[in-house]
Each structure stands twice: as structure tokens, then as C-alpha cells.
C-alpha positions in Angstrom: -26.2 3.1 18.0 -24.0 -0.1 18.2 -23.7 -1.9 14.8 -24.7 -5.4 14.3 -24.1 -8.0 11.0 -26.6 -9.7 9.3 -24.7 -13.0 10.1 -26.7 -15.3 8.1 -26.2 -13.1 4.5 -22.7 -12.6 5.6 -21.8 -16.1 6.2 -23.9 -17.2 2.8 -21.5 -14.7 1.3 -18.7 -15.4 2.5 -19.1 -19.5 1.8 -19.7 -18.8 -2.2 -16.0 -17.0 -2.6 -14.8 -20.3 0.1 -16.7 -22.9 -2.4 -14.0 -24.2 -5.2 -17.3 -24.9 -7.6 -18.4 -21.1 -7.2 -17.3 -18.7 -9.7 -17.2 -15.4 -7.4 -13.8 -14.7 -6.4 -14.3 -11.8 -4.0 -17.6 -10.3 -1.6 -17.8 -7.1 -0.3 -19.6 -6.4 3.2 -20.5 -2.3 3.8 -22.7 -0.8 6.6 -26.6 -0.2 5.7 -27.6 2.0 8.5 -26.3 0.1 11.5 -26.0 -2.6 10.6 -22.8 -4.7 8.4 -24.6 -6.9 5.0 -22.9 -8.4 1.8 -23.2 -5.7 -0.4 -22.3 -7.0 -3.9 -20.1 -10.5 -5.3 -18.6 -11.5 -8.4 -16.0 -13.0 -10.4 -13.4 -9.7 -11.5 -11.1 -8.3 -9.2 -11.6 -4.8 -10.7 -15.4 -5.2 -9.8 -14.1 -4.9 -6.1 -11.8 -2.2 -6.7 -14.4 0.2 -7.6 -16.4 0.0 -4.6 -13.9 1.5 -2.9 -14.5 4.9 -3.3 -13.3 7.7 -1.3 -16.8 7.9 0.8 -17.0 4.4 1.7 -16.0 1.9 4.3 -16.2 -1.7 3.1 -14.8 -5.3 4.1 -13.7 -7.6 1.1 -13.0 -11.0 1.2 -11.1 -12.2 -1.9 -10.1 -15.1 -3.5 -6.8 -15.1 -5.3 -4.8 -18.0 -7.3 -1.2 -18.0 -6.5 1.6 -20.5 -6.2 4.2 -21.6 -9.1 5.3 -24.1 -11.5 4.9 -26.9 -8.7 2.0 -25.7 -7.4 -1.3 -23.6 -7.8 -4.1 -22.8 -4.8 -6.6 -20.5 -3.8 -5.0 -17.8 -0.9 -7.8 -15.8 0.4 -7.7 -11.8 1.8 -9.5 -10.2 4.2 -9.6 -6.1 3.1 -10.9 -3.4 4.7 -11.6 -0.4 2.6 -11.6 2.8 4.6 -11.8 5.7 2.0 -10.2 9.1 2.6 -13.9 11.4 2.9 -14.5 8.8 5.7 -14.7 10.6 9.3 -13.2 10.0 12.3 -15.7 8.7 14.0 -16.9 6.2 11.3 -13.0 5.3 10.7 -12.1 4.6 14.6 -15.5 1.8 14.5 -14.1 0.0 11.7 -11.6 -1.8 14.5 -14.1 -3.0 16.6 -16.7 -3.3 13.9 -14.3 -6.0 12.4 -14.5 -8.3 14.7 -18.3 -9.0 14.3 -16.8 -9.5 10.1 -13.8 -11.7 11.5 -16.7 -13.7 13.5 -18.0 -15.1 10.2 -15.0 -14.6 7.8 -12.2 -16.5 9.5 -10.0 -18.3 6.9 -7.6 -16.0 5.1 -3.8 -15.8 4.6 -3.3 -12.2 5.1 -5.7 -9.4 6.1 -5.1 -5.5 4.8 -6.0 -2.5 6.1 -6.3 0.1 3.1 -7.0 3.6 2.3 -4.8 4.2 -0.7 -6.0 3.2 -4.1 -2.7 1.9 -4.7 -2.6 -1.1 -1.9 -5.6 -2.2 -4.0 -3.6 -2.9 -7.1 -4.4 -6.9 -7.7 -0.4 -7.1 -8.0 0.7 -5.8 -4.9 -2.3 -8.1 -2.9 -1.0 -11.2 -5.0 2.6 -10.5 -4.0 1.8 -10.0 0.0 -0.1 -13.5 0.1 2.9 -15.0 -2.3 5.1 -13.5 0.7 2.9 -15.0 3.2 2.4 -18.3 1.7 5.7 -19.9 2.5 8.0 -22.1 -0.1 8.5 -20.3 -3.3 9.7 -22.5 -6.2 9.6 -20.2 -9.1 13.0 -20.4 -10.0 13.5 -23.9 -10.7 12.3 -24.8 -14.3 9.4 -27.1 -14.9 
């Protein structure tokens, strides 16, 4: 059965992580049968994290505040979740299954591709769009 995306809920979603007056910082997509929907939102990071469980395959889009002393923004992520209890056949989907999700979530910095708790750490996600976000002025003093 080919999956489809509930694009209107995905896009509604995705737009209250976007908005700079929302307080969610991250939204999770998952599959409900066939078919891709949001499937929780909020404000903490760790929220996220644990939806990733080792049965699951989800797509996260997440807000983070990076920059330095001259300057702060909002980089977004794009994550997919692909935990290890996940079969073959479900895990070789999740590339062309993200395109319908890249459809509707199209403005991020950096997008990761994770099955290891560990590439989860908010840290290591902060540090990649740091890396990815250009000028870093850190070490001059304010």
C-alpha cells in the first residue's frame, strides 16, 4: 500500500514550530497505518527524544536557538528517527516516504538521519546547525 501524508495537519504542524509567537519548539510526524500525521508537539526538547523509541520511525522538525554574543536566531532541523527493532522493509520507505514530509517541511538548516540515541543528544544537534550556520563570533568578548 503506497503511504500518503495528511498534508493539511502536517503543514498546520509544521507552521506552529515556524511561528516566532508559538511556544512549540519541535513536532513530530509518524506513520498511522499508511498514512504520515503530526503525532504529538511541544515546547521541551526531551519531549521529542522519547518518542524515539527503538520500534518507531518518526520525522521531527525542531526549532533550536543558536548564535553568540552578536547574535541569537532560531535554526530549524529536519530528523528522522529510524529505531533499531525497525525492519527492512519499513526502514528502506523512510527515503522515499520523506519526500512527501520535505513537500510540506522545507525550511531547515540541516536535516539528520538517526538511529542512535546518542545523535539525539540536544548538544550534538546544536553544534551541527552552529557548524552549519556560517560566521561564529564566540570568541570576541561582548
Amino acid at each position: 500500500m503506497a503511504t500518503r501524508i495528511d498534508k493539511e495537519a502536517c503543514r498546520e504542524a509544521y507552521n506552529l514550530v515556524r511561528d516566532d509567537n508559538s511556544g512549540t519548539n519541535w513536532v513530530s510526524f509518524k506513520y498511522d497505518g499508511s498514512t504520515i500525521v503530526p503525532a504529538g508537539h511541544g515546547a521541551d526538547y526531551e519531549e521529542f527524544k522519547s518518542l524515539c523509541t527503538d520500534d518507531e520511525r518518526i520525522f521531527g522538525f525542531v526549532r533550536f536557538t543558536t548564535g553568540d554574543a552578536m547574535s541569537k536566531r532560531s535554526k530549524f532541523a529536519l530528523i528522522t528517527w529510524i529505531g533499531e527493532n525497525v525492519s527492512g522493509l519499513q526502514r528502506a520507505k523512510i527515503s522515499t516516504d520523506k519526500t512527501m514530509v520535505k513537500d510540506i517541511v522545507q525550511n531547515f538548516a540541516k536535516e539528520f538521519m538517526v538511529n542512535d540515541r546518542r545523535e539525539l543528544e540536544e548538544d550534538y544537534i546544536r553544534n551541527e546547525l552552529k557548524k552549519a550556520g556560517g560566521a561564529n563570533y564566540d570568541a570576541q568578548t561582548e
